[in-house]
C-alpha positions in Angstrom: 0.0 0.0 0.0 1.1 3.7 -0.9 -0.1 6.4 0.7 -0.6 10.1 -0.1 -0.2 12.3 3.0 -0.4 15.7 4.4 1.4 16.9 7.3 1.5 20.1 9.6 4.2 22.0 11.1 4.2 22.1 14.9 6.2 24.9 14.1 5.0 27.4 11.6 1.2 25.9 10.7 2.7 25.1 7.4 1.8 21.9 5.1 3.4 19.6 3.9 2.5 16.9 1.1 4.6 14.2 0.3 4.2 10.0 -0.8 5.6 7.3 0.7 4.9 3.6 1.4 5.8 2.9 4.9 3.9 6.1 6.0 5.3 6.0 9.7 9.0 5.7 9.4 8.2 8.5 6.9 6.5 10.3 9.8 9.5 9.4 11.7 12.3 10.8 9.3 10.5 14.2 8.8 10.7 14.6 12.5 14.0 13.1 12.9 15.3 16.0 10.7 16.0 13.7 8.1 14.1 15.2 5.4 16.3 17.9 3.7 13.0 20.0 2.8 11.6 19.9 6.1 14.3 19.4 8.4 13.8 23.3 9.8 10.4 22.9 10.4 9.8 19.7 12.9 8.1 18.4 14.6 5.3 17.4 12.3 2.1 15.6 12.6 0.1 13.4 10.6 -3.0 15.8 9.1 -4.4 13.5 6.3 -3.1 10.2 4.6 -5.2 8.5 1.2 -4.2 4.7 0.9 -3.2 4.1 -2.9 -2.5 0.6 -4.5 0.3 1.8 -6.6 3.5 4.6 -6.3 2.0 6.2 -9.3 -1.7 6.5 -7.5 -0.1 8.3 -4.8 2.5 10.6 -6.4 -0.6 11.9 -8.9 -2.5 12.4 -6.0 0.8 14.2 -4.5 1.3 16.5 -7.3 -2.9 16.7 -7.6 -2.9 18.7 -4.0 0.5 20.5 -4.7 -1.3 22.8 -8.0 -3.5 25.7 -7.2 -6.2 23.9 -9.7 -5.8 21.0 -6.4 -6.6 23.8 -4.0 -9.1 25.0 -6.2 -11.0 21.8 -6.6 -11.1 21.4 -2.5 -7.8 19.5 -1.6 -7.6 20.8 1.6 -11.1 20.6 2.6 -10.8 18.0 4.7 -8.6 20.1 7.3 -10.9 22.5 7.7 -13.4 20.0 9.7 
């Protein structure tokens, strides 16, 4: 299983949206710095994962949310619950 996923910054309130397969140790490098792009801005915590059968599923739903026509069409809706 893949997984889409959205996290948010402890630290500035800022997103994050990523793919991975083994979405926890993913969790787990972001906030153990290891992630060069958010390394500055841990901790992090899980906001909003979408389970995928393949890589592709997920990184199209990753660069889906990362457009403004995603934002547009209500890829962060679910956040504001």
């Amino acid at each position: 299983m893949f997984y889409a996923y959205v996290l948010i910054s402890k630290q500035d309130g800022k997103f994050y949206i990523g793919h991975a397969e083994d979405l926890q140790e993913r969790l787990r490098q972001h906030n153990a710095g290891k992630v060069e792009s958010t390394r500055r801005r841990t901790p992090f915590t899980l906001a909003y994962a979408k389970p995928f059968q393949t890589r592709s599923e997920a990184r199209w739903q990753e660069r889906r949310w990362k457009t403004a026509w995603g934002h547009q069409q209500g890829g962060f809706k679910f956040l504001a619950q």
